[in-house]
Backbone atoms as SQL, in Angstrom:
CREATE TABLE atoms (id INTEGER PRIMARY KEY, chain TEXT, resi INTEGER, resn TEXT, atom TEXT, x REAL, y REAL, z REAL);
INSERT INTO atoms VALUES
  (1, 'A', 1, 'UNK', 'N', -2.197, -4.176, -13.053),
  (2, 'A', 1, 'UNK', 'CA', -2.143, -5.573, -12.670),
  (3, 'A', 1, 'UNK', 'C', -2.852, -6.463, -13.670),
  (4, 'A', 2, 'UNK', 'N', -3.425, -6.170, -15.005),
  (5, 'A', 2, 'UNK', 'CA', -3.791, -6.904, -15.692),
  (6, 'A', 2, 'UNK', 'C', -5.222, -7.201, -14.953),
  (7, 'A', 3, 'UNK', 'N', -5.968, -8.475, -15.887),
  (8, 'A', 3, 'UNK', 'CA', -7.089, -9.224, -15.579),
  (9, 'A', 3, 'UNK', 'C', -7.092, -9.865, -13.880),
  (10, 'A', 4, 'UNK', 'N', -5.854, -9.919, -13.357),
  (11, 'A', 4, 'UNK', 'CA', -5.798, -10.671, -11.955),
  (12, 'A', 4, 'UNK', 'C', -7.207, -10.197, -11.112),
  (13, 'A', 5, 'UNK', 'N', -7.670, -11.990, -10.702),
  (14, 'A', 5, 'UNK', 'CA', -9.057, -11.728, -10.192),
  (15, 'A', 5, 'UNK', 'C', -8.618, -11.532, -8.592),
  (16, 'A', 6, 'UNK', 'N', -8.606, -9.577, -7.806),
  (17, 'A', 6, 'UNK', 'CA', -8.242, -9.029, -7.291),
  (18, 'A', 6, 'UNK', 'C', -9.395, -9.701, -5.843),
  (19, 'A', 7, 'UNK', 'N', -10.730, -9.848, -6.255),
  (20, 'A', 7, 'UNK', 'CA', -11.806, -10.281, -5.297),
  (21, 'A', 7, 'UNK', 'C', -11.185, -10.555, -4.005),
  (22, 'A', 8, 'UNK', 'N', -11.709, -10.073, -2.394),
  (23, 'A', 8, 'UNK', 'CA', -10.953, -10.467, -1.624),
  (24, 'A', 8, 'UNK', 'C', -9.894, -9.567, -0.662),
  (25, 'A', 9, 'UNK', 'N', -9.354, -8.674, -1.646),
  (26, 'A', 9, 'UNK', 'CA', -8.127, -7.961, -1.387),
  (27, 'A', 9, 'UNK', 'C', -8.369, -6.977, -1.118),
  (28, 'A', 10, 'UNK', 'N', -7.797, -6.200, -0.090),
  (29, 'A', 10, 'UNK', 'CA', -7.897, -4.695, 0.459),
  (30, 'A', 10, 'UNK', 'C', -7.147, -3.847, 0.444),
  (31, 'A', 11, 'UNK', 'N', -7.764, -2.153, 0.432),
  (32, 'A', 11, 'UNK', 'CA', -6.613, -1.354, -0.236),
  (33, 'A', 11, 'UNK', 'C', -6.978, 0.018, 0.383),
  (34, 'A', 12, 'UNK', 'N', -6.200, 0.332, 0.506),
  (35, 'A', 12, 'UNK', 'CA', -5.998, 2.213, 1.700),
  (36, 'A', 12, 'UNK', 'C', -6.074, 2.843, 0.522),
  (37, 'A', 13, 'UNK', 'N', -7.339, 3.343, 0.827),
  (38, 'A', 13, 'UNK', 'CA', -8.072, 4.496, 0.156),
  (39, 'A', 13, 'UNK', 'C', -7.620, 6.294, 0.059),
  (40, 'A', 14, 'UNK', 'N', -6.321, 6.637, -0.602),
  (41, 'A', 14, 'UNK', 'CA', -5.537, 7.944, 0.281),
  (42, 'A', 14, 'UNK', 'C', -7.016, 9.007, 0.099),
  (43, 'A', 15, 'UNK', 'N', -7.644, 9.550, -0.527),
  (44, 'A', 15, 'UNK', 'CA', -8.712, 10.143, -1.059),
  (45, 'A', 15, 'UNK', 'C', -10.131, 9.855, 0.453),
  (46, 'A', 16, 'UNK', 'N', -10.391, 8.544, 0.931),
  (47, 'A', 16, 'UNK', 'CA', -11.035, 8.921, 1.904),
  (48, 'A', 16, 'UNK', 'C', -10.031, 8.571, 3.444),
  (49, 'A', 17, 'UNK', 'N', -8.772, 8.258, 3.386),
  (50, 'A', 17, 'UNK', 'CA', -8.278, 7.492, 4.242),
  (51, 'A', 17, 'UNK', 'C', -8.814, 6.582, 4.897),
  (52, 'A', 18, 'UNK', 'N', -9.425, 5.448, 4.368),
  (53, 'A', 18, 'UNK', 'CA', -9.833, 4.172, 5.175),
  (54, 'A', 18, 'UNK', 'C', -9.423, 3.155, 4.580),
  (55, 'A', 19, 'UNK', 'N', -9.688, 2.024, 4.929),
  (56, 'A', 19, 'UNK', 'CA', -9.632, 0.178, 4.189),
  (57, 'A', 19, 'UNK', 'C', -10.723, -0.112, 3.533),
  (58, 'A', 20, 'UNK', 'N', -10.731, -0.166, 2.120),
  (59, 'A', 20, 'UNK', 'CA', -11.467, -0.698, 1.651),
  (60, 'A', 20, 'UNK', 'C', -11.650, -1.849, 1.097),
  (61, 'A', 21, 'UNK', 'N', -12.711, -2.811, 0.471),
  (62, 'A', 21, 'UNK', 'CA', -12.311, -4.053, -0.397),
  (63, 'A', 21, 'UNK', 'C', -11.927, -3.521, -2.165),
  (64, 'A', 22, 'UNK', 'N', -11.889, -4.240, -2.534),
  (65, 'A', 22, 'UNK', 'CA', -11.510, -4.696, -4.184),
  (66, 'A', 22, 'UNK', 'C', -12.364, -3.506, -5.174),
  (67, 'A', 23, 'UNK', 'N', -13.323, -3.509, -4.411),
  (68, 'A', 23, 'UNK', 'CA', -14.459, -3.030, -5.569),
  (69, 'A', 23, 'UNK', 'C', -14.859, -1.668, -5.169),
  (70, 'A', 24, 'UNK', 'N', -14.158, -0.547, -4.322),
  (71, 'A', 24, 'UNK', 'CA', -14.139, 0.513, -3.424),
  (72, 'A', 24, 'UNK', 'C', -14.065, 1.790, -4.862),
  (73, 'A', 25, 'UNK', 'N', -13.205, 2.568, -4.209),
  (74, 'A', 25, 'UNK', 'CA', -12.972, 3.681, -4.696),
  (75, 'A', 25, 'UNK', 'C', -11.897, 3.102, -5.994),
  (76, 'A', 26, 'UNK', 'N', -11.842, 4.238, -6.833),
  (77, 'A', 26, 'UNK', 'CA', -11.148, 4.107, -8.246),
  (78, 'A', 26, 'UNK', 'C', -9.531, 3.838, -7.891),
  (79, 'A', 27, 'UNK', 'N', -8.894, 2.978, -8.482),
  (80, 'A', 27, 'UNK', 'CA', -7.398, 2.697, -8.270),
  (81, 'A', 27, 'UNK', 'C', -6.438, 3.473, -8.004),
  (82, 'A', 28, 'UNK', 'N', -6.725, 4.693, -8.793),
  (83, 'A', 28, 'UNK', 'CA', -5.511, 5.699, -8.986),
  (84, 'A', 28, 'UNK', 'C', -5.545, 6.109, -7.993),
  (85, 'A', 29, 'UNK', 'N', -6.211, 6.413, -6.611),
  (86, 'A', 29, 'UNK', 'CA', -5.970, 6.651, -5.221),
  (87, 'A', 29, 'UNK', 'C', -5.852, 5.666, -4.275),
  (88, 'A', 30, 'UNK', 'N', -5.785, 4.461, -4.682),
  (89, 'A', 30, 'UNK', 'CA', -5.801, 3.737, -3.702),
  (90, 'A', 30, 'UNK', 'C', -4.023, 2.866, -3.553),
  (91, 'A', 31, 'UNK', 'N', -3.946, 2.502, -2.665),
  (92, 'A', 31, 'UNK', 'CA', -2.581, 2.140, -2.370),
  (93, 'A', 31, 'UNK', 'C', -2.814, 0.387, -2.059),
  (94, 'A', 32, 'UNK', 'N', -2.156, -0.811, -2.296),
  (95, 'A', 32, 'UNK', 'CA', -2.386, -1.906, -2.471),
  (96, 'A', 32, 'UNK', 'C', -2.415, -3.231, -3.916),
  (97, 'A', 33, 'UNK', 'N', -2.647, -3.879, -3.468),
  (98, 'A', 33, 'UNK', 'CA', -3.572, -4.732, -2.638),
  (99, 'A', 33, 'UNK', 'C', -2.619, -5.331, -1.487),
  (100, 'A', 34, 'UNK', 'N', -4.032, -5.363, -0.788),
  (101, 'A', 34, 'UNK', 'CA', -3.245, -6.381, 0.708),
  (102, 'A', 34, 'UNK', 'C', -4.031, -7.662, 0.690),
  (103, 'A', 35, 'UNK', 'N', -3.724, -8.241, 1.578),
  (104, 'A', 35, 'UNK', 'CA', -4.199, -9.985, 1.830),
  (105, 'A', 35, 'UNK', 'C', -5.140, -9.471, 3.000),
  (106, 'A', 36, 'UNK', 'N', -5.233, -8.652, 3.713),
  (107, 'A', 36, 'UNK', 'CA', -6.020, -8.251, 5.499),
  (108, 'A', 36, 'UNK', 'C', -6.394, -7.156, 5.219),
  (109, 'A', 37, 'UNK', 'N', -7.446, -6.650, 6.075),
  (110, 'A', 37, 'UNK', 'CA', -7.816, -5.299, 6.440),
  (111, 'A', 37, 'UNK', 'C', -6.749, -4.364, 7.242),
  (112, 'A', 38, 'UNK', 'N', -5.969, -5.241, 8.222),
  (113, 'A', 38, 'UNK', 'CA', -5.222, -5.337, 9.294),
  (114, 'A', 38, 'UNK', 'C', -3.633, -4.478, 8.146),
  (115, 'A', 39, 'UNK', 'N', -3.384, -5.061, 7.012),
  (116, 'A', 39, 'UNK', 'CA', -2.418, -4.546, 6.456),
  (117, 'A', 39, 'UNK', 'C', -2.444, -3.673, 5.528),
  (118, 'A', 40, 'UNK', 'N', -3.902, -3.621, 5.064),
  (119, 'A', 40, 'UNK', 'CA', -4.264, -2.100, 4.352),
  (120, 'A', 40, 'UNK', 'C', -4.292, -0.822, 5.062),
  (121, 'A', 41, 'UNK', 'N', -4.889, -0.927, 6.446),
  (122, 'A', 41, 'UNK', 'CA', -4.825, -0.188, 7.595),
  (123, 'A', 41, 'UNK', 'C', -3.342, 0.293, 8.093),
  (124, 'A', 42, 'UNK', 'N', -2.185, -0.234, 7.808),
  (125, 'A', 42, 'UNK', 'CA', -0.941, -0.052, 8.248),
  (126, 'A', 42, 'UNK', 'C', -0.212, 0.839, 6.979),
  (127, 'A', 43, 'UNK', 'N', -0.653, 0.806, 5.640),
  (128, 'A', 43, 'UNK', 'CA', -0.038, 0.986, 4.540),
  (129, 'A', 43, 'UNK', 'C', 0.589, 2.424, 4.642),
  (130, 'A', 44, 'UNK', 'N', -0.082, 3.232, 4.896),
  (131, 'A', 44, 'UNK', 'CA', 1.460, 4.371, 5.085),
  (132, 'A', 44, 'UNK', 'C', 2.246, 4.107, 6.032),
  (133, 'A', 45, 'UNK', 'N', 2.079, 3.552, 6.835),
  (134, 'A', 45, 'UNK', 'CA', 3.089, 3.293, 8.166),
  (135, 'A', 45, 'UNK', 'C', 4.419, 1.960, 7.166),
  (136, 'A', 46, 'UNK', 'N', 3.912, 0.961, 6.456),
  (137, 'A', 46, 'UNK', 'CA', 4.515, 0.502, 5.857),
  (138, 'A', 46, 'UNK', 'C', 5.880, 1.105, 4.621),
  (139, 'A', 47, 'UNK', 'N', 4.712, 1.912, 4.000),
  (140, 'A', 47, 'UNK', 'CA', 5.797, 2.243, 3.563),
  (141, 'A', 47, 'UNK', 'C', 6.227, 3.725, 4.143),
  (142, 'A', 48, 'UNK', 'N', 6.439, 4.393, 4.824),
  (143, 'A', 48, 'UNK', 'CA', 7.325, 4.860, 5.818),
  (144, 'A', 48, 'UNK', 'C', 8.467, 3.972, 6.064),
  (145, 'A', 49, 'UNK', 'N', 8.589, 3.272, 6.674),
  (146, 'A', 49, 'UNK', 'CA', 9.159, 2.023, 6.839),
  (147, 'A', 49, 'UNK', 'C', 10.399, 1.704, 5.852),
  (148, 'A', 50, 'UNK', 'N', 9.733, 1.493, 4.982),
  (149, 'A', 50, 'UNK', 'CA', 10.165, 0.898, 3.440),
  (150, 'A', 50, 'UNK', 'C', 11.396, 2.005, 3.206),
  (151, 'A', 51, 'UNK', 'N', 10.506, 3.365, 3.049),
  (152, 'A', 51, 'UNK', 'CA', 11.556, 4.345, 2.776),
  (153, 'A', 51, 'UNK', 'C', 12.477, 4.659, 3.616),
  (154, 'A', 52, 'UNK', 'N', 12.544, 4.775, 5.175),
  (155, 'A', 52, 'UNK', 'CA', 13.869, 4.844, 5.716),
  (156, 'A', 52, 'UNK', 'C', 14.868, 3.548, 5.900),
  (157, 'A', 53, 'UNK', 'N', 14.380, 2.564, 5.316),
  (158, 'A', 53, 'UNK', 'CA', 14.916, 1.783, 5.168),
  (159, 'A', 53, 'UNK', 'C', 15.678, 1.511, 3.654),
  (160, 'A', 54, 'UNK', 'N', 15.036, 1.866, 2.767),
  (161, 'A', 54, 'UNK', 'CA', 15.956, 2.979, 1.322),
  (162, 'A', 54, 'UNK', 'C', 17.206, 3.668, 1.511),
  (163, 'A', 55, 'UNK', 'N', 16.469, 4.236, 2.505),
  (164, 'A', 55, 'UNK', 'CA', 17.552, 5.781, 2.584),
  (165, 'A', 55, 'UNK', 'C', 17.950, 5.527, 3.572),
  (166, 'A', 56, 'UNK', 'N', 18.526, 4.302, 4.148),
  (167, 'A', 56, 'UNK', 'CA', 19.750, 4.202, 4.369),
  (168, 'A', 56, 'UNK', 'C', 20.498, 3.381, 4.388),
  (169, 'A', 57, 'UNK', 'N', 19.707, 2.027, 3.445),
  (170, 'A', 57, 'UNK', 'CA', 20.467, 1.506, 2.652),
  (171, 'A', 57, 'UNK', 'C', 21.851, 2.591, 1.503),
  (172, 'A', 58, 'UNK', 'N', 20.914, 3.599, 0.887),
  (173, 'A', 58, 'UNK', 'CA', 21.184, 4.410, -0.332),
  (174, 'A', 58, 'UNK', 'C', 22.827, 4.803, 0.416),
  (175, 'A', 59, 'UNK', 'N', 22.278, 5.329, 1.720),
  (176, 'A', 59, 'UNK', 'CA', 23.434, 6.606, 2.428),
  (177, 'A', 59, 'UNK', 'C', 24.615, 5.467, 2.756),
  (178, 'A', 60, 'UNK', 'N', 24.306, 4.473, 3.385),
  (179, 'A', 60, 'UNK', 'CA', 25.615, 3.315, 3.169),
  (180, 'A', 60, 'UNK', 'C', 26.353, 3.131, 2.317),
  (181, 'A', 61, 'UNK', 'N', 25.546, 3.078, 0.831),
  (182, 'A', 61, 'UNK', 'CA', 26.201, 2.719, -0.208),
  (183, 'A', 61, 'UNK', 'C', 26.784, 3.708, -0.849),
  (184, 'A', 62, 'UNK', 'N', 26.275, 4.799, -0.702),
  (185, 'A', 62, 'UNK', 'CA', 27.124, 6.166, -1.411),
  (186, 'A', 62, 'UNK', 'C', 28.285, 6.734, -0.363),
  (187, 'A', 63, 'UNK', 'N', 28.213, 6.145, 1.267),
  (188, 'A', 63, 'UNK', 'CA', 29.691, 6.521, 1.435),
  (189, 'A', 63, 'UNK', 'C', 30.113, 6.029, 2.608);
């Protein structure tokens, strides 16, 4: 993400599984940024989500 001043923003920690802020655990495990605690807390459920909603977009389009 470049220099973007991240301050603020929260991010699901896969390494301890919790919500953390900005300045938490190292990036490469963390999943985010969110705007809430409320939507860092949801982030695998999100993208769960995301992906069956992929796959079946994908399965529509292939037949």
């Amino acid at each position: 993400m470049g220099t973007e001043d991240l301050t603020g923003t929260f991010w699901y920690c896969q390494d301890h599984q919790t919500v953390e802020p900005f300045d938490g655990c190292g990036s490469h495990q963390r999943i985010g940024p969110f705007d809430t605690e409320a939507e860092a807390a949801k982030a695998l459920d999100t993208i769960a989500e995301r992906n069956r909603r992929y796959d079946a977009e994908d399965a529509a389009w292939e037949g």
